[in-house]
Backbone bond lengths (Angstrom), bond angles and torsions (degrees), N, CA, C in turn:
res aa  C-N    CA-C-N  psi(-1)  N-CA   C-N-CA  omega(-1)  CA-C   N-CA-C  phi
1 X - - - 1.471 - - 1.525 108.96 -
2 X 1.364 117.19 141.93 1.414 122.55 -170.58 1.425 108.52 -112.89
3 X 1.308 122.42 118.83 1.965 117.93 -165.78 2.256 84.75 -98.62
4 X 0.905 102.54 151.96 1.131 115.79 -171.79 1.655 91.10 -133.82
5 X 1.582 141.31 133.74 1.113 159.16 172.74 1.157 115.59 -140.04
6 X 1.620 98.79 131.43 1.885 113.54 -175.00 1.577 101.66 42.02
7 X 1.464 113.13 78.29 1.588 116.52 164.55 1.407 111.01 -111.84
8 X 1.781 97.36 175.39 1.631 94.89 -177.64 1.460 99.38 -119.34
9 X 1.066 124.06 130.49 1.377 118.28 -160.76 1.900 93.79 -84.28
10 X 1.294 109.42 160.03 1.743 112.45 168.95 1.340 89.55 -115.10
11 X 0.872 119.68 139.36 1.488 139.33 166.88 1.294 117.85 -131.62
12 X 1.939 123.79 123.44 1.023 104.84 167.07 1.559 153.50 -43.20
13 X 1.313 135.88 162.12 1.296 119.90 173.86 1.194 115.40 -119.32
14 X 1.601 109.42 30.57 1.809 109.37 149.33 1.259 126.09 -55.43
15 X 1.757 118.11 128.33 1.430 126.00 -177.81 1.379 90.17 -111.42
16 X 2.037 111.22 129.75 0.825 122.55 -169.45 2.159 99.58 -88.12
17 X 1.178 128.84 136.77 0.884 132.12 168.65 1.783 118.84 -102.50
18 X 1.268 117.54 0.58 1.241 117.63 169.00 1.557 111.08 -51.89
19 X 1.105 112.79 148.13 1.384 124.65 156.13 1.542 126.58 -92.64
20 X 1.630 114.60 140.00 1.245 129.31 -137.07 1.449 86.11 -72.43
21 X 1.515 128.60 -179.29 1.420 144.01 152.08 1.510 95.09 -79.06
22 X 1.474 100.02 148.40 1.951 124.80 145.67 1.590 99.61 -74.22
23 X 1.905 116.68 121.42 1.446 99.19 151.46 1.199 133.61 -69.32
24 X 1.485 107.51 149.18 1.348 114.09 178.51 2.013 97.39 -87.01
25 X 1.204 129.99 168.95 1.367 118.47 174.72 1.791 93.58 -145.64
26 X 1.445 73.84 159.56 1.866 94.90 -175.76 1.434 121.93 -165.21
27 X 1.689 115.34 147.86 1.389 105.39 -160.43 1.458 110.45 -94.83
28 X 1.367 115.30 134.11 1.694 104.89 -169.13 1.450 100.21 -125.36
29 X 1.531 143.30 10.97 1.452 141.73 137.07 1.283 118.80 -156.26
30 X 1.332 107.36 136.08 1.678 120.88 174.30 1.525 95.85 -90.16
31 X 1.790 102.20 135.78 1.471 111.92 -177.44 1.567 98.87 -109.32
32 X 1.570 123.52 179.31 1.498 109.83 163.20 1.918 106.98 -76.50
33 X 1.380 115.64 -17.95 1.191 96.87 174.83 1.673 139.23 -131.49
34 X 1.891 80.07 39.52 1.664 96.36 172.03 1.724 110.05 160.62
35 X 1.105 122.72 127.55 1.406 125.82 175.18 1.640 123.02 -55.78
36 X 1.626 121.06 129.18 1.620 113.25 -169.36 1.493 107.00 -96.56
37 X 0.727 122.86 143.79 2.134 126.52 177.29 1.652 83.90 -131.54
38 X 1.655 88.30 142.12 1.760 104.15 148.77 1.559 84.59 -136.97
39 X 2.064 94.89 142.14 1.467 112.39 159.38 1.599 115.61 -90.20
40 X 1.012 95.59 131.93 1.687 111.36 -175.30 1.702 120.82 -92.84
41 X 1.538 108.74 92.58 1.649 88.02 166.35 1.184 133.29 -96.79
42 X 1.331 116.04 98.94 1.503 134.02 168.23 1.642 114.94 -21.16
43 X 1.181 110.41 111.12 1.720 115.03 154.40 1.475 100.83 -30.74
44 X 1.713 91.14 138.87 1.783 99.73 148.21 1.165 115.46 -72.01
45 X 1.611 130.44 132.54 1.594 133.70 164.71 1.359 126.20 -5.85
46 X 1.942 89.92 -57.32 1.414 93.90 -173.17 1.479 111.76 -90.41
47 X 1.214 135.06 -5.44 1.178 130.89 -178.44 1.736 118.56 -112.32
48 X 1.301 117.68 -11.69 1.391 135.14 151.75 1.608 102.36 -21.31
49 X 1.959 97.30 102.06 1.605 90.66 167.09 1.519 102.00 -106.14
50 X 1.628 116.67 27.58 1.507 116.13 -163.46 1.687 132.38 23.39
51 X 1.262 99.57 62.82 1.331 130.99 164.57 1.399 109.72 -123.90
52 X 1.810 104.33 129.02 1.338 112.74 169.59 1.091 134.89 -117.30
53 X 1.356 121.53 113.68 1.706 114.91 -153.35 1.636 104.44 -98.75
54 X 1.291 139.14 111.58 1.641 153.63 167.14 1.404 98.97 -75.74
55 X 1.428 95.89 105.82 1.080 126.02 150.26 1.645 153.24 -48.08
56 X 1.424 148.82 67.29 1.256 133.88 -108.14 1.729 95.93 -133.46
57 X 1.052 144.90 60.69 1.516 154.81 -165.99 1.634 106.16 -51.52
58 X 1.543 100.48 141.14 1.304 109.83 -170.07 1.471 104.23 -106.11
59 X 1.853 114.70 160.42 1.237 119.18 -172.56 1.369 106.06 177.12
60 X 1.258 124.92 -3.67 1.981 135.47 168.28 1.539 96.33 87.94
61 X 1.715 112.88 42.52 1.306 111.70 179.40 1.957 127.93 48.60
62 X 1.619 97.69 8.81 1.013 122.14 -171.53 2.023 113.59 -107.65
63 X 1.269 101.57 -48.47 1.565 109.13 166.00 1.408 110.47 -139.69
64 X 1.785 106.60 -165.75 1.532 112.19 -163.98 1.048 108.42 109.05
65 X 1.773 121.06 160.04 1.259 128.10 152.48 1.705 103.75 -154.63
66 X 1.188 112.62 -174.29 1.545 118.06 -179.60 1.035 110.22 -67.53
67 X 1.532 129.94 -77.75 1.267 129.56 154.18 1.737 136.54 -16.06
68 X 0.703 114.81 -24.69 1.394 127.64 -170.66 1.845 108.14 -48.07
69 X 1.440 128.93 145.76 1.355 117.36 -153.16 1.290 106.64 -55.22
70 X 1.692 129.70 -61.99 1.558 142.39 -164.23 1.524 85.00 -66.63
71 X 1.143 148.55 -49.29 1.868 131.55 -172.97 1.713 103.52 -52.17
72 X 1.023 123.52 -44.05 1.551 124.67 169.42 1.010 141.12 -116.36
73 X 1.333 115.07 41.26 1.740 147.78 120.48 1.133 127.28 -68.16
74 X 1.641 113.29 -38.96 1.205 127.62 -160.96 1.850 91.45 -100.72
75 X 0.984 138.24 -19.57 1.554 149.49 -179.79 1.257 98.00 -85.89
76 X 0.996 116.40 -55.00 1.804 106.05 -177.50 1.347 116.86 -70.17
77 X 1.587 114.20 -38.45 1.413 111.04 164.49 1.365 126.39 -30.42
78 X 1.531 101.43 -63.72 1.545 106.26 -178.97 1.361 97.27 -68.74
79 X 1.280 131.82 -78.82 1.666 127.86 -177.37 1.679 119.08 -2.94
80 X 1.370 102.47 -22.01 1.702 116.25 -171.25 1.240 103.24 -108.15
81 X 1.136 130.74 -7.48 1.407 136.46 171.93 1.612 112.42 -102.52
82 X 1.597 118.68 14.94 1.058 129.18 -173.40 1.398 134.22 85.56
83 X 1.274 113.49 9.35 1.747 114.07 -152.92 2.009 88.23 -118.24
84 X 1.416 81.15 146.56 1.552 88.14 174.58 1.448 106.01 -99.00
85 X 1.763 126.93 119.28 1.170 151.96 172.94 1.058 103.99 -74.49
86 X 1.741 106.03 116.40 1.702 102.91 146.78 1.772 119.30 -127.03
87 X 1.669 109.23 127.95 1.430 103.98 -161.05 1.861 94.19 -95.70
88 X 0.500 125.73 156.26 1.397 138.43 -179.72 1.795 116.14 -122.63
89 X 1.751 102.26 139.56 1.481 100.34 138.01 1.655 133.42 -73.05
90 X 1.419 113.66 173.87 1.388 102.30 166.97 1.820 78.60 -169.12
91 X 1.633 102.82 140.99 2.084 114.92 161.92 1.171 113.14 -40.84
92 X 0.986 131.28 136.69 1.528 131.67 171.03 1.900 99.37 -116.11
93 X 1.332 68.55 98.89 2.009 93.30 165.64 1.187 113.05 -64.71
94 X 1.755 137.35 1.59 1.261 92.14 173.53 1.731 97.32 -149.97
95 X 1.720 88.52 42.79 1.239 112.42 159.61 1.874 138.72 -32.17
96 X 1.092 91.43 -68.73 1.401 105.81 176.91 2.102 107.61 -105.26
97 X 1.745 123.04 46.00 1.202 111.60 -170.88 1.686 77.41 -116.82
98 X 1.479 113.17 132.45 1.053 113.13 -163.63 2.075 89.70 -122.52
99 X 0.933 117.35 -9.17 1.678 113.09 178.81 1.970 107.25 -130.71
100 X 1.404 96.96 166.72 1.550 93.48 174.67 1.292 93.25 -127.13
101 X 1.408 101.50 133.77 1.496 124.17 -165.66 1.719 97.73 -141.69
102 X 1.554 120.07 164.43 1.205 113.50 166.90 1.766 120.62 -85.00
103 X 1.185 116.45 41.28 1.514 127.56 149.35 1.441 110.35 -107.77
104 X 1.197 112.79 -1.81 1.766 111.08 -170.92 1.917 96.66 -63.06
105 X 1.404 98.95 -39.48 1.970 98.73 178.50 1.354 116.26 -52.93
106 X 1.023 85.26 -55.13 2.122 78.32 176.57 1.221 97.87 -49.56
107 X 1.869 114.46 -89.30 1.324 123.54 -165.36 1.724 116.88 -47.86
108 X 1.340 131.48 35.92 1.466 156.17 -168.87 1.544 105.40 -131.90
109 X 1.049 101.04 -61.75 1.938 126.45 175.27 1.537 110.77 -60.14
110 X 1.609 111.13 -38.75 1.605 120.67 174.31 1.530 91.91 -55.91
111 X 1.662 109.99 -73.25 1.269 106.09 -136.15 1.247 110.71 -83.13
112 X 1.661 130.59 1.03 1.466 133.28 150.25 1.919 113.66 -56.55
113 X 1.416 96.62 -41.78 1.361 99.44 177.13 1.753 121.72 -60.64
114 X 1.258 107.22 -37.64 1.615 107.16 -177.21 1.554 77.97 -90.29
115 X 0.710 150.03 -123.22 1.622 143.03 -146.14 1.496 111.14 21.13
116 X 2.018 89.56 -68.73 1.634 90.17 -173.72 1.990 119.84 -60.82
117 X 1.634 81.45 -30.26 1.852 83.85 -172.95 1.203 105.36 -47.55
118 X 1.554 109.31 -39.74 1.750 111.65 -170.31 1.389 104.45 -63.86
119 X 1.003 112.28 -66.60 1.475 118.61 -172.08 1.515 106.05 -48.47
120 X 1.261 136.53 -27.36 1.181 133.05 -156.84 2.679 89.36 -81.82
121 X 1.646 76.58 -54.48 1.406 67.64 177.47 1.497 118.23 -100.82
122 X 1.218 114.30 73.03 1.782 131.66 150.29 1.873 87.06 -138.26
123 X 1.400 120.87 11.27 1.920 104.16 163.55 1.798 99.30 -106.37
124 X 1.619 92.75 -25.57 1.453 92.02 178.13 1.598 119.81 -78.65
125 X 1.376 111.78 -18.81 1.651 107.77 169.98 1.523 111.19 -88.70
126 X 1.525 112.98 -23.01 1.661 106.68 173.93 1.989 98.17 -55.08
127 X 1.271 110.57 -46.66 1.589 115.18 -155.30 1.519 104.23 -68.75
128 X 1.108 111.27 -27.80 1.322 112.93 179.71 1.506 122.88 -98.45
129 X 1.463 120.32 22.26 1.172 147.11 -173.53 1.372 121.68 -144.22
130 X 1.496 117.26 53.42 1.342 107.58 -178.93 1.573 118.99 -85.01
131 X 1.302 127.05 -1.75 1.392 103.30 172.06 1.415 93.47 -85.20
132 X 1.223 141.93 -30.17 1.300 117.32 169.23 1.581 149.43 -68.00
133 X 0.905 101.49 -15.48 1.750 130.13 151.15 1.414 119.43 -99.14
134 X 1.455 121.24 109.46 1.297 127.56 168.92 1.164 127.14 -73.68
135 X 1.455 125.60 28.21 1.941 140.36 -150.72 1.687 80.11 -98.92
136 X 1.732 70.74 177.14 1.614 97.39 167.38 1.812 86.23 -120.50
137 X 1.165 111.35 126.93 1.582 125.89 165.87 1.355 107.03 -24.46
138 X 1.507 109.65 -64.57 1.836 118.70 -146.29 2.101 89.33 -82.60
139 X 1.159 123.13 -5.89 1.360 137.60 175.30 1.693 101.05 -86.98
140 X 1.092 142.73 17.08 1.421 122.96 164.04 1.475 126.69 -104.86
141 X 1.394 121.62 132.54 1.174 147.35 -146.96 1.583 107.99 -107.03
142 X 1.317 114.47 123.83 1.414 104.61 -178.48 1.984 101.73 -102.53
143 X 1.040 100.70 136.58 1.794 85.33 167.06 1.817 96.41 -156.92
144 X 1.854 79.59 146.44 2.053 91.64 178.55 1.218 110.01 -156.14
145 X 1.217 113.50 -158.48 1.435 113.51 -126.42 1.647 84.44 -146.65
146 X 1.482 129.91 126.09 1.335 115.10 177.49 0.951 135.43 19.42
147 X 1.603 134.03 -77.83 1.398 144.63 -158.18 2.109 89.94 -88.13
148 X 1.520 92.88 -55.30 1.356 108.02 172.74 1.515 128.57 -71.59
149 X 1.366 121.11 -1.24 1.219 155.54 111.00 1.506 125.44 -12.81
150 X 1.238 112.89 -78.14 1.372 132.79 156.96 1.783 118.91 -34.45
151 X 1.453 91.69 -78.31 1.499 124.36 170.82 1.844 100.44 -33.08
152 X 1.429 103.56 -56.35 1.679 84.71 -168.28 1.754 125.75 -107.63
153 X 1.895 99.74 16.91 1.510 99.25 147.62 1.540 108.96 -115.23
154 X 1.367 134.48 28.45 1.145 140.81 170.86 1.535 92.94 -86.03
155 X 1.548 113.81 -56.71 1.699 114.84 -146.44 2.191 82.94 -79.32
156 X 0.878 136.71 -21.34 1.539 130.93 157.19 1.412 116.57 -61.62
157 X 0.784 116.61 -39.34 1.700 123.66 -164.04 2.051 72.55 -81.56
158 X 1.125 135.49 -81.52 1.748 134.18 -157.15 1.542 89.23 -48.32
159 X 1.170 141.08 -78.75 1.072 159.86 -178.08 1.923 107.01 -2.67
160 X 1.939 82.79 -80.17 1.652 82.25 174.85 1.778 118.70 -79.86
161 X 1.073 126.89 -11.15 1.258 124.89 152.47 1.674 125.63 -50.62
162 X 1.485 114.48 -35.98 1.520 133.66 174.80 1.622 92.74 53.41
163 X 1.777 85.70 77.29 1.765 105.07 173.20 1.338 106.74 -86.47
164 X 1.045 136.78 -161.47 1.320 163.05 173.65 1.616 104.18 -69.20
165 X 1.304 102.25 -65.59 1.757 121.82 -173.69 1.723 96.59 -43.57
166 X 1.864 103.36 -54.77 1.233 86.85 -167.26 1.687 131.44 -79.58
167 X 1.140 90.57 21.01 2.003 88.11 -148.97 1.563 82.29 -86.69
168 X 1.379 157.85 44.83 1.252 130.50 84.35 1.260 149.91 -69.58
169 X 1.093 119.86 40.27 1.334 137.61 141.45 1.611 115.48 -109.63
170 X 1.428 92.24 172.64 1.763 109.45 -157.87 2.014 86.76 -70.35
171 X 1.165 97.53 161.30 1.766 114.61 172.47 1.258 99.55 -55.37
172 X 1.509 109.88 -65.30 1.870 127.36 -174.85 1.089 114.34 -54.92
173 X 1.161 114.56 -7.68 1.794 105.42 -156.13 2.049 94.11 -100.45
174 X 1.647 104.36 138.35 1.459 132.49 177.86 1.491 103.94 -137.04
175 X 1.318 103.55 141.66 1.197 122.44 157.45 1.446 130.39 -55.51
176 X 1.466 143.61 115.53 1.149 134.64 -178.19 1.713 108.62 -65.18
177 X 0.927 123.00 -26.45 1.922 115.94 -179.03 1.607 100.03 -178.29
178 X 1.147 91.00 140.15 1.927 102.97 167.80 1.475 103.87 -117.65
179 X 1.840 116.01 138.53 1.387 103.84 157.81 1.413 103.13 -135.35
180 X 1.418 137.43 156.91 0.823 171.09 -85.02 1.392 128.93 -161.26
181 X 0.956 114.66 55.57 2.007 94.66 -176.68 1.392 110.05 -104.38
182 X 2.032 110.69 99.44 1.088 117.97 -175.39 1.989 132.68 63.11
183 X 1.603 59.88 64.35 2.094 78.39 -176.51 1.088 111.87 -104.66
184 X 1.773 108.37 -171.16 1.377 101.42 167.55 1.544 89.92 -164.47
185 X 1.554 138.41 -178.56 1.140 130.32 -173.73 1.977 95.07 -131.78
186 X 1.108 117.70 137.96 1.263 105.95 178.47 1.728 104.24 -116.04
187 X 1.750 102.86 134.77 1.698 101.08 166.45 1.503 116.53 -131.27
188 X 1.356 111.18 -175.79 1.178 122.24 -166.95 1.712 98.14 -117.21
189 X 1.491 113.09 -16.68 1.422 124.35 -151.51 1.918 107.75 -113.96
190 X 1.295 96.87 16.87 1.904 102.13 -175.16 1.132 116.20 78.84
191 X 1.343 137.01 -135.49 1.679 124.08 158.06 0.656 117.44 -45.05
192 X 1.922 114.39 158.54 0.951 148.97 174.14 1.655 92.11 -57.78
193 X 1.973 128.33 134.04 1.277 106.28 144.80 1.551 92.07 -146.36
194 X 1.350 118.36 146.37 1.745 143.92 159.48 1.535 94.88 -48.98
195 X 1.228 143.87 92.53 1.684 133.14 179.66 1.807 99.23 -80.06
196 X 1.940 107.25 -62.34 1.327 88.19 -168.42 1.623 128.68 -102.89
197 X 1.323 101.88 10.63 1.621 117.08 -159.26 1.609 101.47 -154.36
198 X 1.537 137.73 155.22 1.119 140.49 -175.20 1.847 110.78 -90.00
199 X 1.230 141.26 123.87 1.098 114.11 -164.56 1.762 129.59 -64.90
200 X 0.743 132.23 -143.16 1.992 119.96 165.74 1.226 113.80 -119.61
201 X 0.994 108.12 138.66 1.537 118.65 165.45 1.166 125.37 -16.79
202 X 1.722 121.69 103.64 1.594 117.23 -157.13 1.562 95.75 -129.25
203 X 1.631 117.60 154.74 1.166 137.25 162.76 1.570 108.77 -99.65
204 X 1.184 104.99 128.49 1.715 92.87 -170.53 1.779 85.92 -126.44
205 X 1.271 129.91 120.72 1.423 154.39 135.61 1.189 116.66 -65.04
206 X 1.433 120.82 125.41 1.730 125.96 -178.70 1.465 109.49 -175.40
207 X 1.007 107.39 130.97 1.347 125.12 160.41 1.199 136.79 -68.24
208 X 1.325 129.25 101.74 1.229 113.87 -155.62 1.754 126.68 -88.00
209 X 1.080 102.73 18.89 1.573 130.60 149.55 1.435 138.89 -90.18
210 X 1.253 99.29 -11.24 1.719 125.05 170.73 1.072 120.37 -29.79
211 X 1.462 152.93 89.43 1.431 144.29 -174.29 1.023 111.50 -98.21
212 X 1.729 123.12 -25.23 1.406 120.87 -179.06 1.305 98.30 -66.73
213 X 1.754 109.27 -93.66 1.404 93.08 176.18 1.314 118.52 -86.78
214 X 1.502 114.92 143.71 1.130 108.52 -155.73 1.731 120.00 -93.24
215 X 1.649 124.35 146.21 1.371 135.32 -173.41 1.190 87.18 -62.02
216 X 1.389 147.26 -57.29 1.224 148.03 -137.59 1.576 112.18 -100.57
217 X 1.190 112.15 -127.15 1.859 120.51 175.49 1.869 93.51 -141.54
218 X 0.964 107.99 168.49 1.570 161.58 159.22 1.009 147.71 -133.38
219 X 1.374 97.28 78.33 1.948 113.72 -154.53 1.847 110.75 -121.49
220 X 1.084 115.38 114.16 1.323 133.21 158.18 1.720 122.88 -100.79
221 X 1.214 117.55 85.08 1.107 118.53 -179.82 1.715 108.81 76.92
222 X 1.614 119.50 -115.62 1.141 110.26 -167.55 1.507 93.29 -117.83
223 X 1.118 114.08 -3.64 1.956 116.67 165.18 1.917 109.91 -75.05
224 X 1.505 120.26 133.24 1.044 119.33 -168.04 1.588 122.98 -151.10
225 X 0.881 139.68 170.42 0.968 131.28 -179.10 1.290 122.48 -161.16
226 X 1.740 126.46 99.04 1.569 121.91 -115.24 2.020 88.79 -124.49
227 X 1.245 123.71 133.27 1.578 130.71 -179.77 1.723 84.64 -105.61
228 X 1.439 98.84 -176.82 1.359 137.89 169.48 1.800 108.63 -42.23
229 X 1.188 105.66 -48.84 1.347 117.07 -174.38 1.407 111.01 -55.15
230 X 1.362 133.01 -66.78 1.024 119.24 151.22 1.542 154.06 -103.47
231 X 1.525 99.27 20.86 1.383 96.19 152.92 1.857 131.18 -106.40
232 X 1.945 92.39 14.27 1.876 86.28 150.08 1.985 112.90 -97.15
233 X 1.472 97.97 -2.74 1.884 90.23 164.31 1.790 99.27 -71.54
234 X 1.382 112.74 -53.22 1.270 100.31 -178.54 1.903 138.50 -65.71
235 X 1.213 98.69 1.05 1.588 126.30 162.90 1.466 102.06 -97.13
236 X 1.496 140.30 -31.28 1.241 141.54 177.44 1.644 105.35 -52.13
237 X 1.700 100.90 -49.19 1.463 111.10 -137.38 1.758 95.71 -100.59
238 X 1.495 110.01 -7.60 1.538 88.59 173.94 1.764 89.27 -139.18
239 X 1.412 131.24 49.80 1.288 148.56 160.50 1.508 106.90 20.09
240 X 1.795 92.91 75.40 1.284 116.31 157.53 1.701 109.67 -110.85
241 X 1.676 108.61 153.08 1.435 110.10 -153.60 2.019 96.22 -91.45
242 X 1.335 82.82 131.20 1.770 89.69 167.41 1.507 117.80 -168.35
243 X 1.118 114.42 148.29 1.415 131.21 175.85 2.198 110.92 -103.99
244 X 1.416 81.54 93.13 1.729 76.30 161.06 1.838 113.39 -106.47
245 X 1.709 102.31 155.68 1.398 88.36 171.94 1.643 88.51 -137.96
246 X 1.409 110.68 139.04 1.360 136.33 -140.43 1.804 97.53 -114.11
247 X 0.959 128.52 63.86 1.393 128.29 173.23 1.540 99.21 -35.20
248 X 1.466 129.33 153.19 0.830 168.37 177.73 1.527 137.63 -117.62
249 X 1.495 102.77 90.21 2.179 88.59 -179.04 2.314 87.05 112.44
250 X 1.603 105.02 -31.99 1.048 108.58 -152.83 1.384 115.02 -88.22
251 X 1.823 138.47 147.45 1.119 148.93 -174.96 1.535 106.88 -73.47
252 X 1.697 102.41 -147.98 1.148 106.38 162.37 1.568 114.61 -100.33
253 X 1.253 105.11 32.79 1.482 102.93 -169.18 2.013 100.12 -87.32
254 X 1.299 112.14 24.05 1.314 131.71 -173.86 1.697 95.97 -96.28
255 X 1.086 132.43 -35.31 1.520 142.72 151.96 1.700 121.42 -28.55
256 X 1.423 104.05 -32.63 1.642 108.64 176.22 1.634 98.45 -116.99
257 X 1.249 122.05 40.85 1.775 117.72 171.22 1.515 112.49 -75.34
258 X 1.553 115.80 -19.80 1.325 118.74 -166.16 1.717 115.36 -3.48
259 X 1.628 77.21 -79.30 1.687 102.76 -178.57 1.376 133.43 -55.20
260 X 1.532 100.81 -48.79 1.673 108.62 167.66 1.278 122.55 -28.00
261 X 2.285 96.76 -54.64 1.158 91.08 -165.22 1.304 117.18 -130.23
262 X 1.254 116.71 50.19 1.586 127.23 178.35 1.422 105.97 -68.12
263 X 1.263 136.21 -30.37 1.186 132.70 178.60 1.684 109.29 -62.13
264 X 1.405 119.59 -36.72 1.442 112.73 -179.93 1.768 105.03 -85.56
265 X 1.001 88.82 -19.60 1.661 98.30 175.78 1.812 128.97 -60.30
266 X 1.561 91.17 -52.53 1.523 116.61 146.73 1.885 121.58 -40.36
267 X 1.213 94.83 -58.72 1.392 115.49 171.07 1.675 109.40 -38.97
268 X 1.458 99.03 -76.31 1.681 128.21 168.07 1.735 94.88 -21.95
269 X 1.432 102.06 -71.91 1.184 105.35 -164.16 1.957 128.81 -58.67
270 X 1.083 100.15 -42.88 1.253 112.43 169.72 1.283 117.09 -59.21
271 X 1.613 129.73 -51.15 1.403 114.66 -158.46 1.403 108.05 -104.93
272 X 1.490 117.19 -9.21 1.691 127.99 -177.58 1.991 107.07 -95.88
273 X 1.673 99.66 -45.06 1.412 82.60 -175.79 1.422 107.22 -120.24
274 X 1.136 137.41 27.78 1.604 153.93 -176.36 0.905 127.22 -117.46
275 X 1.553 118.74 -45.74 1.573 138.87 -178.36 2.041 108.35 -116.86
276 X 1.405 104.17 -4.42 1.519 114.13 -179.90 1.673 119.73 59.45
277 X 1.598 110.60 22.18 1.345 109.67 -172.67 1.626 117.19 -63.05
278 X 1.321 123.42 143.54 1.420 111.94 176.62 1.108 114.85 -116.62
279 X 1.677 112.65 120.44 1.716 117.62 -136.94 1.963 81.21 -144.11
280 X 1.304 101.34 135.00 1.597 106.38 157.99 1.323 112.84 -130.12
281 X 1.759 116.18 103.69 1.267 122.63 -157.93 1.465 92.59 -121.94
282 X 1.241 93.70 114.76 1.961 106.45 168.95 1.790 117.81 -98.01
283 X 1.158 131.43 97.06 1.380 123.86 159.20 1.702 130.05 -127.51
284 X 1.706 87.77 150.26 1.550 100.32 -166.39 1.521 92.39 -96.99
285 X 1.074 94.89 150.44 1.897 80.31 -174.66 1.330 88.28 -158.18
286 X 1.775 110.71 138.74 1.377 123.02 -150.24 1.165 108.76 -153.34
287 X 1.657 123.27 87.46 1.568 129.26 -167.77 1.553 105.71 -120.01
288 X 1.189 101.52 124.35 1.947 99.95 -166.61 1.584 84.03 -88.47
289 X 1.583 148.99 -11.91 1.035 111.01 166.14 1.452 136.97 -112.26
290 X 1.419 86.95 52.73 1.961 117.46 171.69 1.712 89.86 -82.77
291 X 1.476 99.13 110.36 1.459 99.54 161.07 1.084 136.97 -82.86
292 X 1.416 123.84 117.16 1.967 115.57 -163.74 1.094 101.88 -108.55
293 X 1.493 93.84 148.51 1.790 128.70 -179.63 1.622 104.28 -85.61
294 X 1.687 97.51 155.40 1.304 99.43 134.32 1.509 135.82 -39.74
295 X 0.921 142.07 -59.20 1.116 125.73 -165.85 1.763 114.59 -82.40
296 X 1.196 101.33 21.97 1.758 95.16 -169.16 1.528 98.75 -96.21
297 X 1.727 116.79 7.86 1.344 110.19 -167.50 1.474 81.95 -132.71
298 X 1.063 137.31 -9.60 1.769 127.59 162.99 1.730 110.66 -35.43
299 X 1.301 103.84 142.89 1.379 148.62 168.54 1.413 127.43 -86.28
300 X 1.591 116.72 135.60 1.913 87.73 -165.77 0.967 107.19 -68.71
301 X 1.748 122.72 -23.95 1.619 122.95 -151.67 1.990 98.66 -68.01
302 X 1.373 100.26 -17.18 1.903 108.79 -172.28 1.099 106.21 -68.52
303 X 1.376 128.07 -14.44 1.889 119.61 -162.84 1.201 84.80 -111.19
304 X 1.953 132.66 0.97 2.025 104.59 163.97 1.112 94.34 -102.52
305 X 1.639 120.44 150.15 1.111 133.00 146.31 1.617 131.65 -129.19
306 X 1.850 109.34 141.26 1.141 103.83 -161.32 1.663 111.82 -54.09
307 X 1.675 121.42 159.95 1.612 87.61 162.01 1.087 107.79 -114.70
């Protein structure tokens, strides 16, 4: 195995001129308190590399939806790069939490959990729908967005653990690649560890100024709450393959990279979960003209408010 540190990636400079798909949409679980749809954009025929990338939209488990403008910009993007998009709903647990109190942890822990349940079944209606998905199964890609972020190295972390949550899905069944924009993994059990399966090939994006979710950990005893920071030591330490790139100077404004950086993303995708290369690519990457927001220096306690 070859560890590669502080690289510069080459990336081609093919501009794809295909035109995006229209989603088609479909309902893949009735909840008791609201029906879930993900819209699906289908590969073109001819450009179908049957890879399916799940889509997971960010909002502090509080707002968002699939649809939303940047969720389908950022879907068609890839869709034009050949990949079949699916954006999904998922409950947002922490919808109506209007203060931060010390029950906010549990009710935090809930609403990662229905996230993943959801997410778990829009992989279970792709699987059970193959003329409607033209993938290869062991080819599906999880990627999100902060909250959705969370959501889709949480449902990996349950997955290869073979929790409870996950045991609807097949035994065999792995994820072809997870990436990341500004996650974190939360446990009850201290570190992060892979017990029965290795996790998949992940791109981890983070800011290493991040306070919302955090670059670092948030650990009380054996309750935790694990960023980029240390769960690529814990990909270091039992040599699982991943590429993080570690903004610098930067917030959470690493949460809206979609676009920036679909081209390395593409990249990600091709040689980690397409071609199965096993690559450990570390970069700090430091552009003073990344323009930051307000909110890239937000606090969780900032997204409750009394009413």
């Amino acid at each position: 195995m070859k560890k590669i540190v502080v690289i510069l990636l080459c990336l081609c400079g093919f501009v794809s001129v295909a035109i995006a798909q229209k989603p088609q949409t479909y309902l893949f679980a009735k909840r008791d308190t609201c029906n879930l749809y993900m819209d699906v954009y289908h590969a073109d025929a001819a450009r179908n590399n049957h890879c399916c990338i799940i889509y997971v939209f960010g909002g502090g488990f509080m707002s968002g939806a699939r649809n939303m403008p940047d969720v389908v910009e950022y879907a068609q993007a890839l869709n034009r790069k050949g990949y079949t998009v699916v954006a999904i709903d998922y409950r947002l647990g922490l919808k109506n939490i209007h203060k931060m109190d010390v029950s906010v942890v549990k009710i935090l822990e809930n609403a990662i959990h229905i996230a993943v349940e959801d997410l778990y079944s829009s992989v279970e209606y792709i699987l059970n729908h193959p003329t409607v998905f033209d993938i290869k199964t062991d080819k599906i890609v999880l990627c999100g967005s902060s909250a959705g972020a969370i959501t889709v190295l949480q449902a990996d972390y349950e997955l290869c653990n073979r929790t409870k949550l996950a045991e609807k899905l097949p035994e065999d069944f792995h994820f072809g690649g997870v990436i990341s924009f500004a996650g974190a993994i939360f446990s009850r059990e201290g570190k992060v560890n892979y017990n029965f399966n290795p996790p998949a090939p992940t791109f981890f994006l983070h800011g290493m100024n991040d306070r919302l979710v955090t670059y670092k950990q948030i650990r009380f005893a054996n309750l935790g709450f694990f960023g980029a920071q240390p769960l690529v030591k814990r990909f270091e330490k039992f040599d699982y393959p991943y590429l993080v790139r570690r903004y610098e100077g930067i917030g959470h404004e690493v949460a809206s990279f979609m676009l920036p950086e679909i081209d390395i993303t593409d990249w990600f995708i091709r040689n980690y979960v397409m071609s199965g290369s096993f690559l450990q690519i570390d970069q700090y990457y430091n552009d003073p003209a990344i323009k930051k927001y307000s909110y890239g220096s937000i606090k969780p306690s900032e997204l409750y408010k009394e009413e």
